[in-house]
N, C-alpha and C positions, 0 to 999 in steps of 0.2 A: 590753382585750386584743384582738388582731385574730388568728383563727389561722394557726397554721402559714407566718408571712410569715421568710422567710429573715433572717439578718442580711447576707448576700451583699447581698440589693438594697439592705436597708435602708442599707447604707453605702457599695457603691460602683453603686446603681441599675442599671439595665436590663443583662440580660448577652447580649452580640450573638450569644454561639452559639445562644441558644435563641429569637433574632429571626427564625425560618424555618417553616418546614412542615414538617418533618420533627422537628423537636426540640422543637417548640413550638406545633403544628398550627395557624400563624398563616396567615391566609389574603390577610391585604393587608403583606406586608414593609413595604411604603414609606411609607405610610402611621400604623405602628407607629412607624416608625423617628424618623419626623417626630416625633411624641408625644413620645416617651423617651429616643432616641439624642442622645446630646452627645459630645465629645471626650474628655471629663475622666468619672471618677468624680466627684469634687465636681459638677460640672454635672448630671452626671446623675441623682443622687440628690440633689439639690435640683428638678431637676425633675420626678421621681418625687413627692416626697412636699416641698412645700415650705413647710407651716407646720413638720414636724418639725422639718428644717434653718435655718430663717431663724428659728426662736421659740425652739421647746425647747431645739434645743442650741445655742443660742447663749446664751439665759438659763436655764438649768437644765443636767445632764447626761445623757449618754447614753454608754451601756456598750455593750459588745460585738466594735466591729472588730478582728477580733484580729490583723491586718497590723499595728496599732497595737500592742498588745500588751493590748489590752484583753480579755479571756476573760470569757463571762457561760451561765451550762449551767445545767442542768437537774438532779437529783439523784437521780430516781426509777429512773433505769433500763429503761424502758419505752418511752420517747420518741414517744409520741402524747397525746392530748386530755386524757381525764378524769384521768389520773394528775398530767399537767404541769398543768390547773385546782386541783385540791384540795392539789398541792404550793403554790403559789402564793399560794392562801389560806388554808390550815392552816398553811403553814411546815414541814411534815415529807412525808417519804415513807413510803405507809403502803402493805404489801404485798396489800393485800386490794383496793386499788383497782390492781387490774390488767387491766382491761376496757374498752370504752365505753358498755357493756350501762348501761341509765337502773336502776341499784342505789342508792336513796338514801346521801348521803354520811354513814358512822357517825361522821367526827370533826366536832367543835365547833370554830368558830372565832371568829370574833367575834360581839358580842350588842347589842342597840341598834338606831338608825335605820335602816337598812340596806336598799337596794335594789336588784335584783339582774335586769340583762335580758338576754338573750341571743338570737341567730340560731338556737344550736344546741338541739335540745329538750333533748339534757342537761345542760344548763346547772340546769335546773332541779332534777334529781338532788344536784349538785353540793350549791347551796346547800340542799336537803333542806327546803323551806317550813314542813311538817308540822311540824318539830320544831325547828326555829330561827325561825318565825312571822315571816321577811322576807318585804317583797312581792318576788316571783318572777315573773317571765313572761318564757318560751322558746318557741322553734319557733313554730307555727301557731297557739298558742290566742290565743284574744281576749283583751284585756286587761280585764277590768273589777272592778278592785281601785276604783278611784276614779268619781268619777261621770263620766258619758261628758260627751266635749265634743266639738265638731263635726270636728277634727284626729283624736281617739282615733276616734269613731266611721267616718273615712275610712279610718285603718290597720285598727282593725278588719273594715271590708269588706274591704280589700284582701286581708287575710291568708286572708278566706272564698271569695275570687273568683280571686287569682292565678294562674295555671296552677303544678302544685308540677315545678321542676325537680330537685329534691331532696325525699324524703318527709319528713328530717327535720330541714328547715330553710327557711324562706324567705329572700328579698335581704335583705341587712344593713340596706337603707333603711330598713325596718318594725320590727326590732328599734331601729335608734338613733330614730329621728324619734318611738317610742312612749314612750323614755326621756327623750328632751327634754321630753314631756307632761305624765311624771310628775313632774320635773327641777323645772319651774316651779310647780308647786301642788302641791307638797310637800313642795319643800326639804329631802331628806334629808340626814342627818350623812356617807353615805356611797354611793356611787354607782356600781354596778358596770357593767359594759356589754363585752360581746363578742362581738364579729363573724366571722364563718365565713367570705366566700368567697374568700379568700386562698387559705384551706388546700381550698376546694372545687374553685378552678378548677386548681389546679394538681394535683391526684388526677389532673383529666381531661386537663391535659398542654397546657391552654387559657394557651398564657404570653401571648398579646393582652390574656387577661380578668382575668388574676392580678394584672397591672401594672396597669389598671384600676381593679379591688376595692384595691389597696395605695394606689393615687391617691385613692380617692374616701375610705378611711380617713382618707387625713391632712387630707381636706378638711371630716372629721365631727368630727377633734378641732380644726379653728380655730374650729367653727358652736359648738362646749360650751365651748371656752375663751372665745370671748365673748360667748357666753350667759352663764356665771356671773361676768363680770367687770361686767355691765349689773344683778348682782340685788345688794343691798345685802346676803342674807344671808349671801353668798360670795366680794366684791371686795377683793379682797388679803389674803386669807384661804383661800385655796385651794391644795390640791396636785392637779395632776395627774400620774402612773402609768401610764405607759403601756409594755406590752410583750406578747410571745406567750406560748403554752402547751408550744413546742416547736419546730424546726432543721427542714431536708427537708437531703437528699444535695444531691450537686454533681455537677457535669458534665449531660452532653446525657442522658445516660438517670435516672440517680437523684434529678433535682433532685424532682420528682413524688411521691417517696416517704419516709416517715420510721420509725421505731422501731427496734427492739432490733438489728435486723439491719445499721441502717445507723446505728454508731456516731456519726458526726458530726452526724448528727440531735439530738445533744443541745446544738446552740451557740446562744444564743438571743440578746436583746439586749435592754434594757430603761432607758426615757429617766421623768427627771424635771423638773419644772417647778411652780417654786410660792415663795412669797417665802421660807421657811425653808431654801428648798437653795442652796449658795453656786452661783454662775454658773461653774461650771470646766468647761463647754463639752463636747467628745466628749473623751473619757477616751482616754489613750495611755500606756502603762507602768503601769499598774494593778493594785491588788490583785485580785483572781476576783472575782466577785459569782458570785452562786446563788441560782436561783428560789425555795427555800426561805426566801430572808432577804427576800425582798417583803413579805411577811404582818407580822413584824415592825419592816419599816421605815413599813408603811403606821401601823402600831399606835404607833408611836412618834411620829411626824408628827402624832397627832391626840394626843400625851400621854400613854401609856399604855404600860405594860412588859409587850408580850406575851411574853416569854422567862420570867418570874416565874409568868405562869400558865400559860405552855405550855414548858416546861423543853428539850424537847427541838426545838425552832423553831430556825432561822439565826438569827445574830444580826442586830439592824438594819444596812443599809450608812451606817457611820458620814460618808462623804464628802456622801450630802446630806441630814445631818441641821444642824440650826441649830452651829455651831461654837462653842465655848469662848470 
């Protein structure tokens, strides 16, 4: 999950009103423009993010354009971080998580292999360590769940030396590249991983750095998809899950900001990829998908009926499950 990235870029990429100074406090236009600006939406959101467009959704699906008629939301009502996290993993909306205040998460979700990294330090709330006994690491702390190797021990420094531009969170680099680490010498059954500055740089209104963080995203899931396509305990055997926690506004002043106040904060978008999902490409005329029904389609993908033990969960999305 990478936060708070729009479904606007993610399907028609870079949007030229907010390619300026004044909407987007970009400080080199042309330079940008070179980057990102294409003619087409297709063009441009292939050149934003081009393992998503040239991999995923061309071999797997991807929800959300709703020009297409594709609708993909949120269910909590809240439409910021810890509420859109634990809907996503629990599969329900639960009214007590209505904060981002680091409040261990009191619902249960899934049990087993499971490991759990994130930019943001409440990430680690989220999954609740204490009491679900995944390995966990958010924000700044050091990693040392496993024995140090010369790579952890370098993110490790980094994480103790970086200057903090954020107290509670460092660059995405140190959250994914500690996950790769642990990815390779441990081979877990499941693999969490979520990245912040999407939804950091554009708080600050930074649309140069936003498009950026959304680039170097999708350039982190082609470095995992073929890392576990090189490890025999995960080659053609793998799903990848990929989506946010939550929508931002639209236009030149609200794109920056999300939750209850700016309703359409809840449109979100979420792509899959893995040999069980049929190839039907970017979804157009579609049923809704709901971040609620993640939890249980990821549960379902590894063979298990979370609806059975969690009654009140989305159902799985049956379009990329294995077909009859």
């Amino acid at each position: 999950m990478t936060d708070g990235l729009r479904w606007q870029e993610v399907f028609t990429g870079a949007e030229e009103n907010l390619m300026n100074k004044k909407n987007g406090k970009v400080t080199d236009v042309a330079a940008l423009k070179k980057s990102y600006w294409r003619a087409t939406p297709e063009e441009r959101r292939l050149t934003l993010m081009p393992f998503l467009w040239s991999v995923i959704a061309k071999e797997g699906q991807i929800f959300g354009n709703r020009q297409l008629g594709s609708d993909a939301y949120v269910t909590n009502g809240f439409f910021f971080s810890y509420p859109g996290y634990s809907e996503a993993l629990c599969g329900f909306t639960d009214s007590r998580i209505n904060s981002n205040n680091k409040v261990p998460n009191p619902n249960v979700s899934f049990q087993g292999d499971i490991a759990a990294f994130g930019a943001w330090d409440v990430i680690a709330s989220v999954f609740n360590p204490d009491r679900s006994g995944f390995v966990v690491n958010a924000g700044w702390d050091p990693f040392t769940a496993i024995a140090a190797t010369p790579q952890l021990e370098l993110l490790n420094r980094l994480k103790s030396e970086t200057p903090r531009v954020w107290d509670d969170e460092p660059f995405d680099a140190l959250a994914f590249y500690t996950a790769v680490e642990y990815l390779k010498a441990h081979k877990p059954r499941v693999l969490y991983l979520s990245l912040g500055e999407t939804d950091d740089w554009a708080h600050e209104r930074r649309y140069a750095r936003y498009l950026e963080a959304a680039h170097r995203v999708d350039d982190y899931l082609r470095i995992l998809w073929e890392t576990v396509q090189f490890m025999p305990e995960y080659h053609g055997s793998t799903t990848l899950i990929f989506s946010t926690d939550h929508g931002r506004g639209s236009g030149r002043k609200r794109w920056t900001s999300h939750g209850q106040k700016l309703t359409e904060s809840k449109y979100i978008w979420m792509a899959f990829l893995g040999p069980d999902t049929p190839p039907l490409g970017e979804r157009s005329h579609a049923p809704a998908v709901t971040q609620n029904q993640i939890a249980a389609t990821l549960a379902a993908l590894l063979g298990y009926d979370y609806n059975a033990a969690v009654p009140r969960s989305g159902k799985p999305i049956s379009a990329v499950l294995p077909q009859p």
